[in-house]
Phi, psi and omega in degrees: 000340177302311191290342185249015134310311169281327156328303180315286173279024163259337183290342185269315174307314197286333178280358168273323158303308184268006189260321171296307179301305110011297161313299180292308167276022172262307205282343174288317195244003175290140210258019132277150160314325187294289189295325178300319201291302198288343167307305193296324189332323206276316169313319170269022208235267185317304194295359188080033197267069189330122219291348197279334204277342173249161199274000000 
């Protein structure tokens, strides 16, 4: 039971990982203009990307 917290938060990093990655290979291959845009968004969006900071 010591151990689970820190389980808890690798386990949240890692699916926050893969909801980026995901995110990312939506915005690299989406075959609208449309769908990348809302793709990269959400992606800098997870990653904590301040908004002044994107192009």
């Amino acid at each position: 039971m010591q151990y689970l917290p820190e389980i808890e938060k690798a386990l949240m990093e890692k699916l926050d990982s893969m909801v980026k990655r995901q995110l990312y290979t939506t915005f690299k291959t989406a075959s609208t203009e449309e769908e990348r845009e809302k793709a990269r968004q959400e992606y800098l969006d997870k990653c904590g990307m301040h908004e002044n900071f994107r192009w």
